[in-house]
C-alpha positions in Angstrom: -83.8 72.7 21.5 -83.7 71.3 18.1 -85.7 68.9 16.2 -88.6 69.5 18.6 -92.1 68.2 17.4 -95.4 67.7 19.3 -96.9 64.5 18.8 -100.9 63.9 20.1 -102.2 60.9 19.8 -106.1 59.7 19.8 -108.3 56.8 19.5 -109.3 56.6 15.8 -113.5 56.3 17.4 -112.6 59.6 19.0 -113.5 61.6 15.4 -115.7 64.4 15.7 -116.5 63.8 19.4 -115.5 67.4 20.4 -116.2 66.5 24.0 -114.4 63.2 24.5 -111.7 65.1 22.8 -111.9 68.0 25.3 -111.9 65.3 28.2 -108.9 63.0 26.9 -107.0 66.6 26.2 -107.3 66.9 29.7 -105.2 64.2 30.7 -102.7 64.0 28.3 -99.4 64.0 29.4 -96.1 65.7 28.3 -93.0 64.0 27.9 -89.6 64.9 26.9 -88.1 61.9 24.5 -84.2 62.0 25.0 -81.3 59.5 24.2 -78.2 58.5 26.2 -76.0 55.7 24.8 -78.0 53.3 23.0 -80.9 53.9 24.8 -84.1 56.0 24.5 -85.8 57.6 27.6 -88.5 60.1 28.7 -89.1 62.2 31.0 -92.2 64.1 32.4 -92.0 67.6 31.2 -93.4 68.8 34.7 -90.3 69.0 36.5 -88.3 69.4 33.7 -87.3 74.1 33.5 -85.6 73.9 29.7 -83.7 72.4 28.0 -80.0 74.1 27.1 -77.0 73.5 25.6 -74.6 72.0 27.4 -72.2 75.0 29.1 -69.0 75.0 30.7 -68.5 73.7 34.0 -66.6 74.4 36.9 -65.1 71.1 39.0 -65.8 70.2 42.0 -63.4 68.7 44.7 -65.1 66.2 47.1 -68.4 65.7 44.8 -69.8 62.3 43.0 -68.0 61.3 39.8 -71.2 61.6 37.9 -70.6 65.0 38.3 -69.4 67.3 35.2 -69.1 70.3 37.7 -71.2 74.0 38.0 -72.8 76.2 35.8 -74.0 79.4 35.4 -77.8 79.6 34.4 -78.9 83.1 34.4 -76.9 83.8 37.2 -78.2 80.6 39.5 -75.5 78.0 40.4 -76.5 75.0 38.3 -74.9 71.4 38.9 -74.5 69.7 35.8 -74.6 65.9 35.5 -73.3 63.2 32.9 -76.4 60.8 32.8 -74.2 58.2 30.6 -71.9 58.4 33.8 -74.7 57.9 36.3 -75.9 54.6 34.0 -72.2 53.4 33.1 -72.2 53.4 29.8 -69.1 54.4 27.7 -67.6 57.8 27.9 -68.1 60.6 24.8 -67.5 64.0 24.2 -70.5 66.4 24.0 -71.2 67.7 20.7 -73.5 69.9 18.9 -76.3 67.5 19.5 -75.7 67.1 23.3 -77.8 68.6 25.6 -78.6 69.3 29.6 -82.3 68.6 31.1 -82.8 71.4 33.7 -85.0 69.2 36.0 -85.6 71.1 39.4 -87.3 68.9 41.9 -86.1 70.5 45.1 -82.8 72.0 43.5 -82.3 72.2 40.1 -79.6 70.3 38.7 -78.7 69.6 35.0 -78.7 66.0 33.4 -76.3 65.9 30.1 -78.3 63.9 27.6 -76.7 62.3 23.7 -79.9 64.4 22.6 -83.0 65.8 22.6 -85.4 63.8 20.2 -88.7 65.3 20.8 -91.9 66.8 23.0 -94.8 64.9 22.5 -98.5 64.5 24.2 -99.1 61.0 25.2 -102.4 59.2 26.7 -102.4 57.5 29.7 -103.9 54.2 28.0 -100.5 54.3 26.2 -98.3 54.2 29.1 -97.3 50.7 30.5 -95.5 49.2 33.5 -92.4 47.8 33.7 -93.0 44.5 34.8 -90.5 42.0 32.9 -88.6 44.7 31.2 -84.5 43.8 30.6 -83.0 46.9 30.7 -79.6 48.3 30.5 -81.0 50.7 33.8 -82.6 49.2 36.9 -85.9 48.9 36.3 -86.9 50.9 39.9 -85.4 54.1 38.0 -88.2 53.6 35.7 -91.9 54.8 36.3 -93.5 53.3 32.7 -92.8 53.0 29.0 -94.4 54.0 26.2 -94.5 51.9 23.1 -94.8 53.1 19.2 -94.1 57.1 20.6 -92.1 59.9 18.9 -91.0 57.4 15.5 -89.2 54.7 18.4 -90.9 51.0 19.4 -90.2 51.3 22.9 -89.6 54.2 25.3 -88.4 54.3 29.2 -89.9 56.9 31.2 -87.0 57.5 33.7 -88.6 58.6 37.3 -86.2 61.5 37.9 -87.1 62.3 41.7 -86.6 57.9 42.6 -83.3 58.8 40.8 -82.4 61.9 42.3 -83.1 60.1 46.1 -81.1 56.8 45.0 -78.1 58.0 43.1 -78.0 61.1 45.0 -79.3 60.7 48.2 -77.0 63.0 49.9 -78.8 65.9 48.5 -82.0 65.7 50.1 -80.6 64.7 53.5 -78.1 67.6 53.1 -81.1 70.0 51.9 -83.2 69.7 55.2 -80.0 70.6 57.0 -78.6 73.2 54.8 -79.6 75.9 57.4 -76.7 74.9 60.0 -74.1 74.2 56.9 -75.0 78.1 55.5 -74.9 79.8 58.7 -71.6 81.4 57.3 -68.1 81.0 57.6 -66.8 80.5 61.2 -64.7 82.7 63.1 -61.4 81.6 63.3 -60.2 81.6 67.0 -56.9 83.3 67.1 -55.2 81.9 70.8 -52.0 83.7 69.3 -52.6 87.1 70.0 -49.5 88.2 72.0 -47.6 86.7 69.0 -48.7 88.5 66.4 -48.5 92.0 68.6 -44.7 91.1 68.4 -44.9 90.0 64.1 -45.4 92.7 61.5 -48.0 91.2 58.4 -46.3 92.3 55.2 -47.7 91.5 51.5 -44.7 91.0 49.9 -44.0 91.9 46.2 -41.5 92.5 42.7 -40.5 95.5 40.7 -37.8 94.9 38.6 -36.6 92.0 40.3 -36.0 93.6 43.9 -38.4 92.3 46.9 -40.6 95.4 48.7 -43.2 94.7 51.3 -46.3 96.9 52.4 -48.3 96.2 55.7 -51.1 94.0 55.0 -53.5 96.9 57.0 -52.9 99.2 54.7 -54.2 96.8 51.4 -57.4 96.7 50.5 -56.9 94.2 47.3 -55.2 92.8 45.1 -56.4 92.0 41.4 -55.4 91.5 38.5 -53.6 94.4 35.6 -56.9 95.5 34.1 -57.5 94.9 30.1 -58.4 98.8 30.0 -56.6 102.0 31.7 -57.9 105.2 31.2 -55.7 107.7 30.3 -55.1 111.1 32.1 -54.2 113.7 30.2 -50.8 115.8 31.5 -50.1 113.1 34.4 -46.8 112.3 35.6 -45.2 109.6 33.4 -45.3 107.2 36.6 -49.5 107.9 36.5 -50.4 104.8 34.1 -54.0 106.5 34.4 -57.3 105.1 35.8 -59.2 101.7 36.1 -62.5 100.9 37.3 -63.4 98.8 40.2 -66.8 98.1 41.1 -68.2 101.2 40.0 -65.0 103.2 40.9 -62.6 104.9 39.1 -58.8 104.2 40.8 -55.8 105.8 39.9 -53.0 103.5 38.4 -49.2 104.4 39.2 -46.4 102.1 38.3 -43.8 102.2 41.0 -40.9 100.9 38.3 -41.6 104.3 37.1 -41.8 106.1 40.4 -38.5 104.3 41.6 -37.1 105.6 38.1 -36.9 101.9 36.8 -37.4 100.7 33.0 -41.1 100.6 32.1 -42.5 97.0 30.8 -45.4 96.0 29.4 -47.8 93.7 32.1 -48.3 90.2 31.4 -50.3 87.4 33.8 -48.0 87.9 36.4 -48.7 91.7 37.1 -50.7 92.5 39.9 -52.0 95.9 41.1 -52.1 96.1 44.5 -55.1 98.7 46.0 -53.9 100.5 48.9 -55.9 102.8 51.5 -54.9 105.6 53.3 -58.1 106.8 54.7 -60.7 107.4 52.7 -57.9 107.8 49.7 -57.7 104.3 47.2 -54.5 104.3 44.6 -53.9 101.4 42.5 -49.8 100.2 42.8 -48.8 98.0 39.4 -46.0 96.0 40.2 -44.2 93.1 38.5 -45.4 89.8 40.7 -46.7 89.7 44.1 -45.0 87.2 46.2 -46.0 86.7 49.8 -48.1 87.5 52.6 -45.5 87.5 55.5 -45.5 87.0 59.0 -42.2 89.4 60.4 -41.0 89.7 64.0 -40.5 93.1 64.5 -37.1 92.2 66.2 -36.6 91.5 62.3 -37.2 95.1 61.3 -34.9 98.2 61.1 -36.0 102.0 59.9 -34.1 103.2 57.0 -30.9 105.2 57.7 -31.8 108.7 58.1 -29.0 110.0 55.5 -30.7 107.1 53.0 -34.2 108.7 53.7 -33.7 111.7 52.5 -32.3 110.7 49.1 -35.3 111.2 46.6 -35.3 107.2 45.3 -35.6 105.9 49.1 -37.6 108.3 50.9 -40.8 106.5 50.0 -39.1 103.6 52.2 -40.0 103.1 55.8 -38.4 100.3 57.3 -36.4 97.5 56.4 -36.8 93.7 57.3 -33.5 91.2 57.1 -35.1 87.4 56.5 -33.4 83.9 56.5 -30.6 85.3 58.7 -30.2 88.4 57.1 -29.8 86.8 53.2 -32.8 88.3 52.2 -33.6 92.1 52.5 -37.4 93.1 52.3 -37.7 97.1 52.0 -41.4 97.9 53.6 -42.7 101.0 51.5 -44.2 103.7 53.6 -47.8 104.5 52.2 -47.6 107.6 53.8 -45.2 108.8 51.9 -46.0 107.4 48.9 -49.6 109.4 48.9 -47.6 112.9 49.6 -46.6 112.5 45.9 -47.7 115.3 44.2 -48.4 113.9 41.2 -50.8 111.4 42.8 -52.7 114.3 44.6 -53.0 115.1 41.0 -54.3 112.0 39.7 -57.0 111.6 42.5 -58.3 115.0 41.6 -58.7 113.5 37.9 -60.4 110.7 39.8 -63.3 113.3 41.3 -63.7 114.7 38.1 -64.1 111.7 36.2 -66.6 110.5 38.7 -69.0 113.6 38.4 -69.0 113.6 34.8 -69.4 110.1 34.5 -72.2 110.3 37.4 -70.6 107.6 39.6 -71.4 107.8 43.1 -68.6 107.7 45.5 -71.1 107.5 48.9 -72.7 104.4 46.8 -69.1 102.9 46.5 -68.2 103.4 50.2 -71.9 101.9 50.8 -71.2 98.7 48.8 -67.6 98.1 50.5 -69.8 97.9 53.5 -71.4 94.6 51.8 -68.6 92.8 50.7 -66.1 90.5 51.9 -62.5 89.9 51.6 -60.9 86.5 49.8 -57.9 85.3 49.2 -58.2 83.5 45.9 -56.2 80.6 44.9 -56.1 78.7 42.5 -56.4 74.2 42.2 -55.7 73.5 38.0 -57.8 75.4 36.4 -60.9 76.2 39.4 -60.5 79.2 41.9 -61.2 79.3 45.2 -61.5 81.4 47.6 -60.8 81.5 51.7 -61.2 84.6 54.3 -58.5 86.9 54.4 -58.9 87.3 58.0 -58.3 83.0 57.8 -55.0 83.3 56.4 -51.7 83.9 58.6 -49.6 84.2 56.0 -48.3 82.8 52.0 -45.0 81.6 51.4 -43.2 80.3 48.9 -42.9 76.0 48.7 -39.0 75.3 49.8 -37.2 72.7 47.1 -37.7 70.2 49.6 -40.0 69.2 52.5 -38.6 67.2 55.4 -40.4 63.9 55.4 -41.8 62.9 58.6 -42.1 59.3 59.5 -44.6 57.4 60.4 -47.1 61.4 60.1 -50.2 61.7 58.7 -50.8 60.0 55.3 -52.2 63.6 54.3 -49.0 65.5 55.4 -46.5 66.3 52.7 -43.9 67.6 55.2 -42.9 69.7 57.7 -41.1 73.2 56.8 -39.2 75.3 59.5 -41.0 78.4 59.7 -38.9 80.7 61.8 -37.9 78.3 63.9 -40.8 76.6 64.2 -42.0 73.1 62.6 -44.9 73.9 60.2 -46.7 70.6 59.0 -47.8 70.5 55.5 -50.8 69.2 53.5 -50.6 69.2 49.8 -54.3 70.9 48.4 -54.6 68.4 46.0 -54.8 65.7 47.7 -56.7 66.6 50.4 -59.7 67.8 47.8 -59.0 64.1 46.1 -57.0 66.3 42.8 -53.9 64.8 40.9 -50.7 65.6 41.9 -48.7 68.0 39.9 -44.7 68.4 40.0 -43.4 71.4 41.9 -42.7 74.7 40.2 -42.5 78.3 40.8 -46.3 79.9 41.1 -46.7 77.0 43.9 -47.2 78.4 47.2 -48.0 77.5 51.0 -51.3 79.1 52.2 -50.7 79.0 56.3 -53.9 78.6 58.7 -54.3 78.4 62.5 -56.7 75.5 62.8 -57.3 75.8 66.9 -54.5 76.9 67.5 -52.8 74.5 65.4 -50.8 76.3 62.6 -50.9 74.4 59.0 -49.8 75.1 56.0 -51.7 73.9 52.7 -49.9 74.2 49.5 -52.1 75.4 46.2 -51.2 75.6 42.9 -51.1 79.7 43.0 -52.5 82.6 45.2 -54.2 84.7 42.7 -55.6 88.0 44.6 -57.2 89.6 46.9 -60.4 90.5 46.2 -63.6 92.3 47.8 -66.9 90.5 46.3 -70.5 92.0 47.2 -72.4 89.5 49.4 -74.7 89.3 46.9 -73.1 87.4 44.5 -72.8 85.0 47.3 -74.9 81.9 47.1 -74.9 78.4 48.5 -73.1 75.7 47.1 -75.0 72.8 46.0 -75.0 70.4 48.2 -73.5 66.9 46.5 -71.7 64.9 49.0 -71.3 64.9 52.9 -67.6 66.3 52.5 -68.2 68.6 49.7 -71.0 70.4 51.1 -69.3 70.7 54.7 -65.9 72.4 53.1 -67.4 74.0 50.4 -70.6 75.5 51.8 -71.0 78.7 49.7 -70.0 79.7 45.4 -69.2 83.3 44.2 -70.8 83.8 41.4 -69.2 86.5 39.6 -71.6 86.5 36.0 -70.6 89.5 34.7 -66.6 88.4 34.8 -67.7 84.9 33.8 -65.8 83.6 37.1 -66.9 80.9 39.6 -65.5 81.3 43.2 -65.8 78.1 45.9 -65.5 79.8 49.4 -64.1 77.3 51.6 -64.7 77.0 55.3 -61.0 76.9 56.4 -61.8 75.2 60.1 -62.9 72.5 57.6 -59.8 71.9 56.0 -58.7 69.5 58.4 -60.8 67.5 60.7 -60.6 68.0 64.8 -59.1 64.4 65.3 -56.5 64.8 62.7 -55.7 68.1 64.1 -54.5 66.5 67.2 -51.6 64.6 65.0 -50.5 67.6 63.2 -50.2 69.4 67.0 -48.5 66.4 68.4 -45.7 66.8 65.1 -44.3 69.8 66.3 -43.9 68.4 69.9 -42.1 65.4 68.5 -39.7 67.0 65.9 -36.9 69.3 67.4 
């Protein structure tokens, strides 16, 4: 805080009366002197944490415009708001001056101010009503004023918790219920389980512009290329080296290298996709991953036995024929991919790494016990973040939906999926976001809503990823809709990343489900 005085003010007959002096001290009050538009406020300094500079903010679907979006305070979840918004008056950027009032009564919550004038002491015989005041605020915001204070005429002290209950009332209903909101994420009631003993699940993926696929069972997660690999002396060329994740060392092999393809430098694309075998993690660099995929197995054929055994294919298992057998999907076989010498190699760098570096492998299997599993996607610029168990399957956006008439005003379209009609809901709308034209990254996350299957499309699926539960916090709670959807935040401080977790039997409400159900009834 800057330009910060203390200012004390006593009757001039108070001179040398130690004790009066002693008394008034007593009762003096602290205020914080702030401006916002043309206007000059106070607040008590009881409520009020510190004072900061105003950080960046992650945006919130579904919340009150006043909102500027979340913070991260020390790692705390902190809800920033624009206090010129909340009063109306004309927007501005923030600047040096600008700063955020961490008030906390109940929740703390942020209030963006022009600037912070000063902290003074005030008397109580100084501080009037508000009877008769014209004020650019309603006057039941305000608790006094205080006149000739801190070099300004007239001062309004702003009654934070009368403003907090008006302006955002939904926070201290939603507060005494937050208990039934936070009870976690519900299970997702799968009716379709004799289906999916028929479907393979496939995460699908790029190297070098051909499609492979590897069963969703045997991936652990998917993140992005890491700004540091550790190198390992004398490894195969298609060892790229080691990476840490979460206080693990994983080996790193490029498979355009280990399929004998032209090396290439990553870029924001490039995934690495963790795979288990066991107890046994390797790190698989490849260009783009593309889809998760639900395959009927009717779909899938083993590789050729004469093809097998030729050195380039024998890490492939099985191959799946899509969109009537235009598109050809080879499914890697992660048992043979970990026979690779050179990777028994690498992991044996891995154990030795660990012990010199004193990283504990029983704490890493201990911690994988506390996490859980996200698909991250991403809306603009803010991530999300949904179950993995949630999500049936990611494909890509078709050039066109079929337009239904007379659906749902939130359905896009309807896609055939396999022969079946998949309605779709656009992301964006539905979390009240602009609309943005179609393109590439696009893709449609697909959910079974009670036994309703739904596809929502975002603006990019980002990874998989395992996050410790506690980084997990609640969400605060700013609307009705906002705090039923979006329920919980990852805060991840030490990547400077922000996570919403959305509750995906939120998505769409139980009434509107019965419309989407009734679509694929109607349409042939």
């Amino acid at each position: 805080m800057t330009n910060t005085e203390v200012e004390t003010s006593r009757p001039a007959n108070a001179a040398g009366a130690e004790d009066a002096v002693t008394e008034q001290d007593s009762d003096i009050r602290q205020f914080v002197i702030f401006v916002c538009g043309s206007e000059v406020f106070a607040v008590d300094m009881a409520p009020v944490q510190e004072i900061i500079r105003v950080p960046e903010v992650v945006r919130v679907p579904l919340a009150p415009s006043t909102l500027e979006g979340l913070a991260n305070l020390r790692g705390k979840v902190l809800p920033i708001i624009s206090l010129r918004r909340l009063f109306g008056f004309d927007e501005r950027e923030d600047d040096d001056a600008s700063r955020a009032l961490v008030i906390d009564l109940g929740q703390p919550l942020g209030f963006v101010v022009d600037r912070v004038s000063s902290v003074i002491g005030v008397e109580p015989s100084r501080i009037e009503g508000v009877d008769g005041l014209t004020a650019t605020v309603k006057t039941d915001l305000l608790s006094g004023l205080l006149k000739d204070v801190g070099g300004f005429p007239m001062v309004m002290v702003l009654d934070f918790e009368r403003l907090i209950d008006t302006e955002f009332a939904t926070i201290a209903t939603l507060a005494r219920t937050s208990a039934a909101a936070l009870s976690g994420i519900d299970a997702q009631e799968d009716n379709d389980e004799d289906e999916s003993s028929d479907e393979l699940q496939l995460v699908s993926f790029e190297v070098a512009e051909q499609e492979y696929a590897i069963p969703i069972e045997s991936v652990q997660e998917i993140v992005q290329f890491p700004e540091q690999v550790v190198q390992v002396p004398r490894a195969e060329v298609h060892v790229l080296g080691l990476m840490t994740l979460r206080n693990r060392l994983l080996p790193l092999v490029s498979l355009r290298c280990l399929f004998g393809l032209p090396a290439r430098d990553a870029d924001e694309r490039s995934r690495i996709l963790v795979v288990q075998l066991g107890e046994i993690a390797v790190g698989l660099a490849m260009d783009c991953v593309n889809e998760v995929l639900r395959v009927p197995k009717s779909e899938v054929e083993a590789m050729p036995k004469l093809l097998a055994r030729h050195g380039d294919l024998s890490d492939i298992g099985e191959i799946c024929q899509l969109d009537e057998g235009r598109r050809l999907v080879s499914i890697l076989s992660t048992d043979n991919l970990f026979r690779d010498s050179s990777i028994r190699e690498a992991l044996t760098s891995v154990e030795d790494m660990q012990e010199k570096l004193g990283l504990d492998d029983e704490f890493s299997r201990d911690e994988e016990d506390d996490e859980e599993q996200l698909v991250v996607f991403r809306l603009g610029k803010e991530e999300f973040g949904v179950p993995i168990e949630s999500v049936q399957e990611i494909v890509r956006v078709p050039e066109e939906l079929t337009r239904v008439p007379k659906a749902p005003s939130f359905v896009e379209g309807v896609i055939n999926l396999r022969g079946s009609v998949l309605p779709v809901v656009d992301q964006r709308r539905r979390l009240g976001l602009p609309p943005v034209e179609r393109n590439d990254r696009q893709r449609i996350m697909v959910f079974l809503l009670e036994g309703v299957r739904t596809g929502f499309i975002v603006d990019s699926v980002a990874e998989v990823l395992k996050i410790p539960r506690s980084t997990i916090e609640p969400a605060p709670q700013l609307s009705p809709e906002q705090a039923e959807l979006i329920a919980r935040v990852a805060n991840l401080e030490r990547h400077n990343r922000m996570i919403q977790l959305i509750d995906p039997s939120r998505l769409i409400a139980k009434d509107q489900r019965q419309d989407l159900e009734s679509l694929g009834k109607v349409l042939p």
